[in-house]
C-alpha positions as CSV (number, residue, x, y, z in Angstrom):
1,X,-28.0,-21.4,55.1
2,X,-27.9,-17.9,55.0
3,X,-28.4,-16.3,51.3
4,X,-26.0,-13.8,49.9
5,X,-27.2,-10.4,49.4
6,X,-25.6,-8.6,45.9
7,X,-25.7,-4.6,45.3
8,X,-26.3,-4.8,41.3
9,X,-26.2,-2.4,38.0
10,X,-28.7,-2.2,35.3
11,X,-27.2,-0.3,32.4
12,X,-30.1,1.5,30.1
13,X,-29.2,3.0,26.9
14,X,-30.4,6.1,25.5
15,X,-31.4,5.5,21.9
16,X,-30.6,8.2,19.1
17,X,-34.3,8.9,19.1
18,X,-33.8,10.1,22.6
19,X,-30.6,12.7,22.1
20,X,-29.4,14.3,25.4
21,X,-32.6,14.0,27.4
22,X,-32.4,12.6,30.7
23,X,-35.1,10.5,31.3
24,X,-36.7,9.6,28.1
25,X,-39.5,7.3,27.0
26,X,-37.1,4.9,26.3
27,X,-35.5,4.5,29.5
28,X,-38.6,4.4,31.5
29,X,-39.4,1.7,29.0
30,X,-36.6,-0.1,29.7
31,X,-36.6,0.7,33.9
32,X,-40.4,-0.7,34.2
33,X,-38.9,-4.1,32.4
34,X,-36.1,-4.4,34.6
35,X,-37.7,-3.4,38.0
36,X,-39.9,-6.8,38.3
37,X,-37.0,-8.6,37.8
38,X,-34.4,-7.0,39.9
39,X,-37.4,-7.5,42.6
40,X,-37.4,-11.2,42.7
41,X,-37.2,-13.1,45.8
42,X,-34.5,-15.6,44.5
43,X,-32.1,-13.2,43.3
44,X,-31.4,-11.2,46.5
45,X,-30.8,-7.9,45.0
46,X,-30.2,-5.4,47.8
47,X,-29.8,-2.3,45.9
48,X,-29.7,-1.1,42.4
49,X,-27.9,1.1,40.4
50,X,-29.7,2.3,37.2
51,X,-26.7,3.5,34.5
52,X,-28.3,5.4,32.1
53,X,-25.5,5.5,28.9
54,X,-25.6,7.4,26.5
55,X,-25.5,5.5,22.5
56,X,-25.6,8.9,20.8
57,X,-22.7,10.3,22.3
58,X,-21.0,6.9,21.5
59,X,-21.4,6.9,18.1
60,X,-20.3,10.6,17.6
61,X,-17.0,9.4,19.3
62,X,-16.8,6.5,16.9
63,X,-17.3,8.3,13.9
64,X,-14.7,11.3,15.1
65,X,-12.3,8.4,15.3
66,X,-13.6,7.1,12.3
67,X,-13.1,10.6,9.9
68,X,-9.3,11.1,11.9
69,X,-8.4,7.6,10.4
70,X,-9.7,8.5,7.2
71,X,-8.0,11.7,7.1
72,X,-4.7,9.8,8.2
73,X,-5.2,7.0,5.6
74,X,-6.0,9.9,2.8
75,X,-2.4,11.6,3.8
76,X,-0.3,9.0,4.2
77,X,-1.2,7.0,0.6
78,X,-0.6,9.4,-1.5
79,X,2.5,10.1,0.1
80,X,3.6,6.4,0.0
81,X,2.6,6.2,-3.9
82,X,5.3,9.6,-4.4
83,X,8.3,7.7,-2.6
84,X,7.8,4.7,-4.1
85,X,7.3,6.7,-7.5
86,X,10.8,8.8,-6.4
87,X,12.8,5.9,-5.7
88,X,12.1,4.0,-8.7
89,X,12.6,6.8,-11.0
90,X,16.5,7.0,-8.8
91,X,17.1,3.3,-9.0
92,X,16.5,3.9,-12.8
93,X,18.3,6.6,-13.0
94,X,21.4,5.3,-11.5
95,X,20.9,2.1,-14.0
96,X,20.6,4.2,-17.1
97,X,24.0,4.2,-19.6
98,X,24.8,5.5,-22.2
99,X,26.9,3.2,-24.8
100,X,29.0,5.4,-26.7
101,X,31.9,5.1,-29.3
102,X,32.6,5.2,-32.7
103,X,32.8,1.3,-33.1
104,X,29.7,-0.9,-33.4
105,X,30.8,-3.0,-30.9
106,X,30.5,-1.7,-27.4
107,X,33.6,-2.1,-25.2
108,X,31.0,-2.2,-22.2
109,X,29.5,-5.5,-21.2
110,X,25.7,-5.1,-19.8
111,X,23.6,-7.2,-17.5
112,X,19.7,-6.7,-17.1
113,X,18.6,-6.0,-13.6
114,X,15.2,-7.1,-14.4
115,X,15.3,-9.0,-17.6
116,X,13.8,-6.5,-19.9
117,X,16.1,-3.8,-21.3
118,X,15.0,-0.5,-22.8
119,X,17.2,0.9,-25.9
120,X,17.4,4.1,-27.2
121,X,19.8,5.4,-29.9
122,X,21.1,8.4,-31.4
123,X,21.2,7.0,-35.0
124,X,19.0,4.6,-36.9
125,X,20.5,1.2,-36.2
126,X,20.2,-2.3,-35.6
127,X,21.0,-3.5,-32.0
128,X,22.5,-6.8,-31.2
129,X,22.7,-8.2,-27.7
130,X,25.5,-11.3,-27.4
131,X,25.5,-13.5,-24.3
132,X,29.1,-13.6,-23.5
133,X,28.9,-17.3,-22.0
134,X,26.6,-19.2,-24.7
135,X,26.8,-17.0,-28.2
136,X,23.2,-16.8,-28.1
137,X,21.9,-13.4,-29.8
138,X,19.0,-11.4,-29.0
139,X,18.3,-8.6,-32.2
140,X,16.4,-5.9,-32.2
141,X,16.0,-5.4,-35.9
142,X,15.6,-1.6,-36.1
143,X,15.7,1.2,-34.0
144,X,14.9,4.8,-35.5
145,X,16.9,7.5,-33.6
146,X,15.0,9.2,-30.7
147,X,12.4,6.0,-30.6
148,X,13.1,3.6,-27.8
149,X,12.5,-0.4,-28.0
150,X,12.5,-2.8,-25.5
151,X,14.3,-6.2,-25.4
152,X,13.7,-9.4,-23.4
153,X,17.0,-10.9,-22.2
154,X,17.8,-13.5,-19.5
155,X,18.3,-11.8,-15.7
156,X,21.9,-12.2,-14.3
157,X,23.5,-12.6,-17.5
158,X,26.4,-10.5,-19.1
159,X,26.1,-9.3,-22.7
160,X,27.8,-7.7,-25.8
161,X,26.2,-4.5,-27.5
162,X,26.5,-4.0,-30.9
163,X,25.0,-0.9,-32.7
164,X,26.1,2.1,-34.2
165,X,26.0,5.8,-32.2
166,X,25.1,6.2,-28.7
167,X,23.0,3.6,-27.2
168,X,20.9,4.4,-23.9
169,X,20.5,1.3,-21.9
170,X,18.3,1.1,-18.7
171,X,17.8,-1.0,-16.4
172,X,21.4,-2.6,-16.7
173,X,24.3,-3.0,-14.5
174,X,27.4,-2.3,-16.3
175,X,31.2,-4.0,-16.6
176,X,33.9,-2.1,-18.6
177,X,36.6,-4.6,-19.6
C-alpha cells in the first residue's frame, strides 16, 4: 500500500520581545523544534511551509478595535442618558395641571399615571384627594404655597381634589366632567 505524501504548514509566531524583526531568536527557537518532527518517517511530509505571524502586529489591531469601541460606547451613553432624561421631563410635562378655581372643590377629576402624585399650591392649604368609586380619602394635611408634597394614591383610579388656590398636579391624567 502506497503511503500518502502531504505538503504541510508550521505557523511560528513572533513574540512582542521580537517586534518587526524577521528572523528572530524566537523563531529559530521554534524552527529547530519543529524541524525533527516534520522529518519523521511516518508522517510523510513532502514539503513545508514555515508561516512566520506576526503577535505584535495582532495585538495593536486588537487594541485599535478595542479604543474605537470605547470611544463608540463613551459617545453613545451619554447620549442615551440625555434622551431618556428629555423624554421624561416631556411625558411630565404633558402630565402636569394646573387645578384652578375659586371653589375648594375641583371640577377636574385626576388619575395617577404612576401612583405617586406631586402637589404644589399657590396658597397655604390642605389637599384632599377623594376616590370617586369607594369614598376613601387620601389628605395631605398642609401644604405651604410654593412647597411641593407628594402623595401616594392607588394607579388607575379617578379622584376628587379639594384645596384652595391653584393646585399643580403631575404625573396625572386628567377628566373634566
Amino acid at each position: 500500500m502506497k503511503q500518502q505524501i502531504y505538503n504541510t504548514a508550521f505557523y511560528l509566531r513572533l513574540s512582542r520581545d521580537d517586534g518587526l524583526q524577521g528572523e528572530s531568536s524566537s523563531i529559530t527557537t521554534q524552527r529547530s523544534m519543529l524541524r525533527p518532527y516534520a522529518k519523521e518517517p511516518h508522517l510523510s511530509i513532502e514539503e513545508t511551509k514555515w508561516i512566520i505571524e506576526n503577535i505584535f502586529f495582532l495585538t495593536r489591531r486588537c487594541a485599535a478595535m478595542k479604543n474605537r469601541w470605547k470611544r463608540v460606547v463613551g459617545i453613545a451613553i451619554p447620549l442615551a442618558i440625555i434622551i431618556v432624561g428629555i423624554s421624561y421631563n416631556s411625558y411630565i410635562r404633558v402630565h402636569t395641571f394646573t387645578l384652578s378655581g375659586n371653589e375648594t372643590v375641583k371640577s377636574e377629576q385626576i388619575q395617577p399615571v404612576n401612583g405617586r402624585v406631586k402637589v404644589n399650591g399657590t396658597v397655604d392649604t390642605e389637599v384632599r384627594f377623594t376616590d370617586v368609586e369607594t369614598g376613601k380619602t387620601y389628605e395631605i394635611d398642609y401644604i405651604t404655597s410654593g412647597v411641593s408634597e407628594t402623595l401616594q394614591l392607588e394607579r388607575g383610579k379617578w379622584y376628587e381634589v379639594e384645596g384652595a388656590g391653584e393646585l399643580i398636579v403631575k404625573p396625572v391624567n386628567i377628566r373634566i366632567e
